[in-house]
N, C-alpha and C positions, 0 to 999 in steps of 0.2 A: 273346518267347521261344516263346509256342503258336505262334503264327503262321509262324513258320516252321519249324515242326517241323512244324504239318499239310501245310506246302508239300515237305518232303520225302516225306512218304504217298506211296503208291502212289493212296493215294485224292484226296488233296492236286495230283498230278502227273493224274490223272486230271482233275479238276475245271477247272484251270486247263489244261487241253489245249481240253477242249471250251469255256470260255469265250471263248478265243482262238479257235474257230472258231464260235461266237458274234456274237461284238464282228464280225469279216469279213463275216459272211452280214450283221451289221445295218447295215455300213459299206455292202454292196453295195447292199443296199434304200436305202439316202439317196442313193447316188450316182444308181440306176434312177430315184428319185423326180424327183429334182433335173433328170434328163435330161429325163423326161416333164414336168412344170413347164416347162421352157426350152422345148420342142418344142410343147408347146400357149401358149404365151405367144407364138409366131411363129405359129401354125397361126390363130390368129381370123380371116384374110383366106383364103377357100379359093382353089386353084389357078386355079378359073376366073375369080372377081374378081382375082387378079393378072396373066389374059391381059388380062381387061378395061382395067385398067390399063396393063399396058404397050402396048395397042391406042391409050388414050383417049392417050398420053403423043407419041406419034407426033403429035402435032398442036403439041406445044408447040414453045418453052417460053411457058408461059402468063404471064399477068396474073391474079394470084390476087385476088378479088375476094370479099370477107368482108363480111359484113353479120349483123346479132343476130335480125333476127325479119323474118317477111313485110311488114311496114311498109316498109323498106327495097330489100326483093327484088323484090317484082311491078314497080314502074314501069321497073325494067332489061328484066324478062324482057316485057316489053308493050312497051316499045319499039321502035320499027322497027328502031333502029341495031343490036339485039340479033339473030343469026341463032345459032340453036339446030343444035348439030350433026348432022349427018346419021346419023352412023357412030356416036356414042356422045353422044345429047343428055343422059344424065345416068346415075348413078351412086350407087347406096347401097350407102356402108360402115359402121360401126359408130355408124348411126341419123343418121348425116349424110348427104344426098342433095348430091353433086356435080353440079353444069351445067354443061357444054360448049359452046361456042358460039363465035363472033367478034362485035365492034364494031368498027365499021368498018375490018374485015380483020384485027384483032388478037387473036389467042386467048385466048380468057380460061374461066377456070373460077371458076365462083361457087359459094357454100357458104352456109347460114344458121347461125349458131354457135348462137341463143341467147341468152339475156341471162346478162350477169356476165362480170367481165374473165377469172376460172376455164372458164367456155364458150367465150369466144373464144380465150385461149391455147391450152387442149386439142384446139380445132377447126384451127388457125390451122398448129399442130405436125403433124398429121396429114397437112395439106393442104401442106406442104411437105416430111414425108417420102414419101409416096405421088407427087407428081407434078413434074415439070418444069415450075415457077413461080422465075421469073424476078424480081418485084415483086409487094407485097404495095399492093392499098387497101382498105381498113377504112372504112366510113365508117355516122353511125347519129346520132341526134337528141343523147346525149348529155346526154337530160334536161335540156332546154333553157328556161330561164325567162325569157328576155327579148324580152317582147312585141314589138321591133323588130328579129328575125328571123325570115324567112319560110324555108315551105319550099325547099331550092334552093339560098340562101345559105351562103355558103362561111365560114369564121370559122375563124382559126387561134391559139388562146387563148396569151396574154399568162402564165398561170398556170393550174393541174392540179393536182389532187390523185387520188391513188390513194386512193377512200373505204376501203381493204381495208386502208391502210396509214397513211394521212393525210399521205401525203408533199408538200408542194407543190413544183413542178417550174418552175424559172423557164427560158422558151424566150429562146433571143437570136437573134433573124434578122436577118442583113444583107443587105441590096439591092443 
């Protein structure tokens, strides 16, 4: 019953005038925000790393080649087979360093992710939205404990588990 008697006021019609252009001016500021948010959520790659990009991308489509730590990386990039490119031998975007190159004629762009399956998805996502990668290889010791594997040797497990999950994963491959 007061309440809507103070809403008939003059002071009442008053108050709720300017609330309601209130509530608008604070509506407008979360929309401003929200834009500015969105616009820096795209803006972390600047203009000239996206000509970079679309420069290095002219080469593909690549062989995206992911590995977790230098362990894995130097005997590629020391390689003969490895030729490093001319135009854009490599690439740092958000603390990931991209390599350019061919094996024997085949373009490929390699990346170091990191340890943890969280480093190589986040790395792995990157490097397939950023560039024209055609096939992914991953390859990395795997924390390997059986002394009748060397390095080199190729092994494609029977069984897996995701440690982050415990899932074991049973492969079937037919010949």
């Amino acid at each position: 019953h007061t309440v809507s008697w103070y809403r008939e006021t003059e002071l009442g019609k008053l108050a709720s005038s300017t609330m309601g252009g209130v509530r608008q001016q604070l509506m407008a500021a979360v929309l401003v925000a929200v834009a500015l948010m969105a616009t820096a959520a795209e803006g972390y790659i600047t203009q000239k790393t996206w000509g970079a990009i679309r420069r290095a991308n002219r080469a593909g489509p690549f062989v995206g080649l992911v590995v977790p730590n230098t362990y894995e990386m130097v005997p590629v990039l020391e390689s003969p087979s490895f030729v490093a490119s001319k135009s854009v031998p490599n690439m740092d975007i958000q603390g990931r360093r991209f390599r350019f190159g061919t094996i024997e004629g085949q373009s490929v762009v390699m990346v170091m992710t990191g340890l943890s399956m969280l480093n190589a998805g986040l790395t792995t996502q990157m490097l397939l939205s950023l560039f024209r990668v055609k096939g992914i290889v991953h390859w990395g010791i795997a924390g390997n404990a059986n002394e009748d594997l060397q390095i080199g040797d190729v092994t494609i497990p029977e069984y897996w588990a995701h440690v982050s999950l415990w899932n074991w994963q049973v492969v079937h491959i037919w010949y």
